[in-house]
C-alpha positions as CSV (number, residue, x, y, z in Angstrom):
1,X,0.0,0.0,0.0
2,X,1.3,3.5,-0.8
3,X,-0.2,4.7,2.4
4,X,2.0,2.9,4.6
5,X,5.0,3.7,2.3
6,X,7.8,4.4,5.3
7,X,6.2,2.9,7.7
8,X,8.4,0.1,9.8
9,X,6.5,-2.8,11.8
10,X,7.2,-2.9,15.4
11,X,9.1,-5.8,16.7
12,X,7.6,-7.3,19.9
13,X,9.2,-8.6,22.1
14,X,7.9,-10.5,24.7
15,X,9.3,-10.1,28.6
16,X,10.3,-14.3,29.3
17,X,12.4,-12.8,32.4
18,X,15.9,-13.2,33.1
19,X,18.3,-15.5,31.4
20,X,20.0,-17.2,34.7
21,X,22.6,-19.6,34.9
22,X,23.3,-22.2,37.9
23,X,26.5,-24.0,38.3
24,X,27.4,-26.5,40.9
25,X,30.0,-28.9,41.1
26,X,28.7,-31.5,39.0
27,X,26.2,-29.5,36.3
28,X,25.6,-26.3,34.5
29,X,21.5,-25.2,34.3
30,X,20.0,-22.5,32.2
31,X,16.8,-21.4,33.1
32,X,13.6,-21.5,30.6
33,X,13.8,-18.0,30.4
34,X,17.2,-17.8,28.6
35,X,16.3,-20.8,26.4
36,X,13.1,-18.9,25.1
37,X,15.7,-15.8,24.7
38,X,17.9,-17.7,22.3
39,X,14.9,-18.6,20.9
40,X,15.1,-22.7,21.5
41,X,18.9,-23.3,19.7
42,X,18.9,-27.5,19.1
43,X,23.2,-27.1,19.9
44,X,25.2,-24.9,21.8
45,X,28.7,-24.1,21.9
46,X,29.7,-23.1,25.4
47,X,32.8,-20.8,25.3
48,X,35.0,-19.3,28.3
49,X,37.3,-16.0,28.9
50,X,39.4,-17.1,31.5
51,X,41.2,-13.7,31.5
52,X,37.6,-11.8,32.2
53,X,35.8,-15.2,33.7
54,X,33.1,-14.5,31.3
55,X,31.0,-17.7,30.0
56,X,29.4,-17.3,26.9
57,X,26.5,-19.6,25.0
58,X,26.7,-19.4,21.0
59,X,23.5,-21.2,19.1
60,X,25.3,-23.7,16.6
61,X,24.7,-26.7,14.6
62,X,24.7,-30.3,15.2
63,X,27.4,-30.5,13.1
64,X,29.7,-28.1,14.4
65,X,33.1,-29.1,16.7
66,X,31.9,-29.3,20.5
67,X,28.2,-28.4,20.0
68,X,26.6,-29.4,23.1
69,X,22.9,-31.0,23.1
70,X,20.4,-27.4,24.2
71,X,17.3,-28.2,23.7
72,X,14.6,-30.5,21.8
73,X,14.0,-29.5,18.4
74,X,11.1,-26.9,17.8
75,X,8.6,-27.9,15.8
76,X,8.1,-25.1,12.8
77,X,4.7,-24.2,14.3
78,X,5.1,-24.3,18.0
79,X,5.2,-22.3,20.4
80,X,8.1,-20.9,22.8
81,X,5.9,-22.0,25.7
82,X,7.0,-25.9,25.2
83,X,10.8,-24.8,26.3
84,X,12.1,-25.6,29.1
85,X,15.4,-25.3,31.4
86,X,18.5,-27.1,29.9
87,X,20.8,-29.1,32.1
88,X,24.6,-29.3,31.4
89,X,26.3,-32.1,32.6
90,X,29.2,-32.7,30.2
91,X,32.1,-33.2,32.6
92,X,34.3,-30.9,30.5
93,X,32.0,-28.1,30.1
94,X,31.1,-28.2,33.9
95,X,35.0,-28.5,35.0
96,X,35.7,-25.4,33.0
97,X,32.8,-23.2,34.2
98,X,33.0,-24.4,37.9
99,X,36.8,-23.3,37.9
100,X,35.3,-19.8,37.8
101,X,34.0,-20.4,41.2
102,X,34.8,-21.9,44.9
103,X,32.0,-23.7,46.4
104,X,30.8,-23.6,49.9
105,X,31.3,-26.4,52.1
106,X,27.6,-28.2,52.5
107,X,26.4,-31.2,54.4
108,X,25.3,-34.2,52.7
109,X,21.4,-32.7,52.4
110,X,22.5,-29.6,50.5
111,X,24.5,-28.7,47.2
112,X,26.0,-25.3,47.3
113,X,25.8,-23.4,43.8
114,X,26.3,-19.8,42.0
115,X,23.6,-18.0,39.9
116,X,24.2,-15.6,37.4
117,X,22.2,-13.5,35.9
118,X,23.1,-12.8,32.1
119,X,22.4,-10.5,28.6
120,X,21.3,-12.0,25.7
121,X,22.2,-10.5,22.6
122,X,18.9,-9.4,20.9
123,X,20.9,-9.9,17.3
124,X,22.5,-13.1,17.7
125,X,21.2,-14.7,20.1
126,X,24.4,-15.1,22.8
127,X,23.9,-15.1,25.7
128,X,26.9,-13.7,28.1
129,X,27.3,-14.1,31.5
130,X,30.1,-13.2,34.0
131,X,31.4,-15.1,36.8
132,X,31.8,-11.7,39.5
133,X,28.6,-11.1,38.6
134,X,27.9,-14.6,40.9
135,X,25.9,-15.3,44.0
136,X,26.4,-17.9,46.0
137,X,24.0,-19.9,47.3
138,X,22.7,-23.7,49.1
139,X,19.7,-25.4,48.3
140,X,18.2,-29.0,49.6
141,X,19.8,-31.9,46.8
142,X,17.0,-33.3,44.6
143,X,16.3,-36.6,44.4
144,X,17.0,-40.2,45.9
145,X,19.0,-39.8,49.3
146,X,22.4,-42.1,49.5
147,X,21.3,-45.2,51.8
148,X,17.8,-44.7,50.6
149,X,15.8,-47.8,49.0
150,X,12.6,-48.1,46.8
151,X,9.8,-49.8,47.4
């Protein structure tokens, strides 16, 4: 239309919250809120700047040298809402980021961890985040207790 000759659409973006990353000892999470930002990448390569303890998540493809496993494939027609949180647990990738960091000392019951909160690149799609921008933390350990038996 010659009317609308100029004219630029919007881009909306919808809030999904804040990409957050969790390391402990033994895994790297992302939260569904930084998967939905990189908009559902299939492979990841998971980079590191040990001079500025940066981490930094690149989408990639399957076929590319140490692409991690990110998240199921989407689907062409669905939504961002079937995404969910992406755990790590690639010994390499988890040494590397969890040298950034020294980890409380925790009883049995509890894993000690750091979050970070990190900036996705609207353009393409890294996400960035930086260890001294970490908190510590201890949360209850999920799952079966050592000793424990099922019935």
């Amino acid at each position: 239309m010659t009317s609308l000759h100029g004219f630029q659409e919007i881009n909306i973006r919808k809030p999904v919250g804040k990409a957050m990353m969790t390391v402990t000892k033994t895994l790297v999470r992302f939260n569904k809120a930084t998967v939905v930002a990189m908009e559902c990448p299939e492979y990841v390569k998971i980079l590191v700047n040990t001079s500025t303890r940066q981490i930094a998540v690149e989408p990639c493809e399957a076929s590319d040298r140490n692409a991690v496993k990110f998240s199921r494939a989407k689907k062409q027609d669905e939504e961002a809402t079937k995404a969910s949180s992406v755990t790590v647990r690639e010994p390499s990738v988890v040494d590397a980021i969890a040298s950034f960091f020294d980890f409380a000392e925790v009883d049995e019951g509890h894993v000690a961890y750091q979050a970070i909160v990190g900036q996705v690149s609207p353009t393409d799609r890294v996400t960035v985040f930086a260890a001294e921008d970490a908190t510590a933390g201890v949360m209850k350990r999920r799952g079966r207790k050592k000793g424990q038996t099922l019935k």
